[in-house]
N, C-alpha and C positions, 0 to 999 in steps of 0.2 A: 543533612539531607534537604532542608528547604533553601539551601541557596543551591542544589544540584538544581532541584526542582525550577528554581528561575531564571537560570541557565537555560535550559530546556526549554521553559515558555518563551524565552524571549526569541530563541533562537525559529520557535513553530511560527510565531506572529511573523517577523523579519524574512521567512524562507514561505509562507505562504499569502503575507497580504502586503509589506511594504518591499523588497526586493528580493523575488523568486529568480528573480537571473544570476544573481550574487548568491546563492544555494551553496553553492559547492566551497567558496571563500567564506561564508557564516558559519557553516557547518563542521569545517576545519579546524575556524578558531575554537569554536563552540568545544568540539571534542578536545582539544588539546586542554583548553579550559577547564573541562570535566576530568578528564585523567590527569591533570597534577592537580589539582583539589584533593581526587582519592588520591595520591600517590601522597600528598602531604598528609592527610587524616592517618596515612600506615599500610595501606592496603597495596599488596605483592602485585607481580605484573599476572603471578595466576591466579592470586584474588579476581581479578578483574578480566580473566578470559583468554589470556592471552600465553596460550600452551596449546598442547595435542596437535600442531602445527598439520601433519600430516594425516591424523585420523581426520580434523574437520576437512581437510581437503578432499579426502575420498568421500567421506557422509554427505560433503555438500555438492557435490558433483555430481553425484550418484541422484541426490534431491531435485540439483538443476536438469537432469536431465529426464525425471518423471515431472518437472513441469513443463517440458517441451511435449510429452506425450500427451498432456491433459491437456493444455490447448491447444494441440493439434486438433485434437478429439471436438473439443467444442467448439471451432471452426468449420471443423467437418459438417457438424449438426446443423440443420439449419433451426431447429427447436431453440440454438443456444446460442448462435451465431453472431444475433444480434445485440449481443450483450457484450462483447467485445471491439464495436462499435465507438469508439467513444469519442466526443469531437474533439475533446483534449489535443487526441494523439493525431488524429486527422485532419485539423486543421494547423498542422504545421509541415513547414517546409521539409524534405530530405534531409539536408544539413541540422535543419535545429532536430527534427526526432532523434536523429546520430547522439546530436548535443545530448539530449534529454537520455538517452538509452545509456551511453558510453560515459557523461559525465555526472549530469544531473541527479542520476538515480545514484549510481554506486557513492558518490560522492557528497553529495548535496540532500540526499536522503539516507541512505544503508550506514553509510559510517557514521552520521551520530548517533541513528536510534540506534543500530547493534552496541556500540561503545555504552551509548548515554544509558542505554534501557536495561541490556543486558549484559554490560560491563561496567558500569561506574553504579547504579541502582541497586544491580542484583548483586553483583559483589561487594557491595557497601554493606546491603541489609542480611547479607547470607552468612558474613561472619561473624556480628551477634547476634540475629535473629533465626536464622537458620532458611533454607532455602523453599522451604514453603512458604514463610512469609514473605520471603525475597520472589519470588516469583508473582504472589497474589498482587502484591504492591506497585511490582516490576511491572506487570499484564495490564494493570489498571491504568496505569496511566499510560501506556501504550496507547490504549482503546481511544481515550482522552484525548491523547496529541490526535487523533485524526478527524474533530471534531471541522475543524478548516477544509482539510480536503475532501473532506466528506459532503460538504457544503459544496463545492467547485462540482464534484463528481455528480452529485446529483443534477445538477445546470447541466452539465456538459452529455450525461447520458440518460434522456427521459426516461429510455426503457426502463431503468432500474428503478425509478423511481414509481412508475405503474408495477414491475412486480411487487416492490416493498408494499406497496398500496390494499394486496390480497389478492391480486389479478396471479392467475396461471400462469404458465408462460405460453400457453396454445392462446389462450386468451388478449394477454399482451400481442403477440405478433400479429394476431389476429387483426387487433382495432389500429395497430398499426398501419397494416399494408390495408387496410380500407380508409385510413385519410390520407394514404398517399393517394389511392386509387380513383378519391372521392374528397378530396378534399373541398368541395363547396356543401359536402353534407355532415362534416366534420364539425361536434357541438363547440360553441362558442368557449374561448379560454376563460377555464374559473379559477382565480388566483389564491384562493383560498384551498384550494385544492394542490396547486402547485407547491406550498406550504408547506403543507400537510404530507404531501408524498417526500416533501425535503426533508422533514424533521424525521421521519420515517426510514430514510435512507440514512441519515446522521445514525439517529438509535442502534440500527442495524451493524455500519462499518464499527463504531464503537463496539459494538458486544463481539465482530467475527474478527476483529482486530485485538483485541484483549483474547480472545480465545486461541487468536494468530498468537500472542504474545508468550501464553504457556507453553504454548508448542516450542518456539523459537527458546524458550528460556530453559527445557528441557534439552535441547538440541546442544542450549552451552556447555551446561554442567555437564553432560555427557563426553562434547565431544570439542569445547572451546567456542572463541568466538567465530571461527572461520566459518565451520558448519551452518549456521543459523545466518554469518553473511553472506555466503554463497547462493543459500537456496533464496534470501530476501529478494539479492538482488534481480538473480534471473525470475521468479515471479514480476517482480515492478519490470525490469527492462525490457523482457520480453514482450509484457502487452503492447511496444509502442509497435513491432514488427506485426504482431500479429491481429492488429486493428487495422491494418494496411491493406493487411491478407483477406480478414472476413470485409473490407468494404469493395473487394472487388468480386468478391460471391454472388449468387442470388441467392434471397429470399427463397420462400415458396413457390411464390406468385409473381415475382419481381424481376428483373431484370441486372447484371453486372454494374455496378458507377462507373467502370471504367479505371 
């Protein structure tokens, strides 16, 4: 397990701090890496998830398709609206979001955590330890790998960073749209503060990304690995679309960008 494990870390550092455009070629190898490792320690292709072909197709379809209705929904709102927001996905071209949406995620993302986390981890530890342990292990470090982009996310979307903070979200949009409205009355940047809402925002993706983990890792045993890739995917892929969508909304008080 600890040379899975550094597998893993090497491949998070490589795909989110020295070349994230190479995602999709690290993470290939990476996964390939990780499944004849288990396949050489003895572990079957449905140790490691890769069955129920057809039940995960319908489960994860059926999932991708409640999360087009949920951010619909919070698009809709404008209480939630701007939490979708993100400059990540906004500040890039049509073509690279495509890239990011169609390659980056499915590929550069979903296929090694679903393989690494909840194929080559969980059915490592599930066939001596049993799948509770395999899941707790498996979620953990889930949570963990998204220490990097959790760090990015916070930069890229203040808002979440003022919810993590204790602010409402009436609140939040609130002191937003009055430094937009007012920005020469807008208090002075305290970086101590900026910090502090980051490490806040880190805690946070850690705990609902481990708590993502159980889920996904229940989704396997159940129903293989398709199920759990399917619905990852359209979660991540989707946001790029639908950060497109709520930045031509208004606000409250605000006006369409355009």
């Amino acid at each position: 397990m600890p040379k899975q494990v550094a597998v893993l870390v090497a491949a998070n550092v490589l795909n989110n701090r020295i070349a994230p455009r190479l995602g999709p070629l690290t993470s290939a190898a990476a996964t390939a890496l990780l499944v004849a490792m288990a396949r050489r320690s003895g572990a079957s292709w449905e140790d490691l998830g890769f069955h129920r072909g057809r039940r995960g197709a319908a489960v994860g379809g059926a999932l991708a398709a409640g999360v087009v209705v949920a951010y619909t929904a919070g698009v809709a709102l404008p209480a939630t609206r701007r939490f979708f927001r993100d400059d990540r996905a906004l500040g890039l071209t049509r073509a690279r979001a495509l890239e990011e949406a169609l390659l980056q995620v499915p590929v550069g993302t979903v296929l090694l955590e679903e393989v690494g986390f909840r194929g080559v981890v969980y059915g490592t530890l599930a066939r001596t330890r049993g799948a509770a342990t395999a899941t707790a292990v498996s979620s953990a470090l889930f949570g963990l790998w998204h220490i990097l982009p959790a760090i990015d996310m916070a930069e890229a979307n203040p808002a979440l960073g003022r919810l993590a903070s204790g602010e409402g979200i009436e609140e939040t949009i609130e002191e937003i749209v009055e430094e937009i409205r007012h920005p020469e009355e807008a208090p002075p940047p305290r970086p101590w503060k900026k910090h502090l809402d980051t490490a806040r925002v880190v805690v946070g993706s850690v705990v609902a990304t481990g708590v993502a983990g159980v889920v996904y890792c229940e989704l396997r045993r159940r129903n293989g690995l398709l199920a759990p890739s399917l619905f990852h995917t359209a979660t991540n892929s989707l946001g790029y679309a639908f950060a497109r969508l709520a930045a031509n909304l208004p606000d409250n008080d605000s006006q369409p960008r355009g």
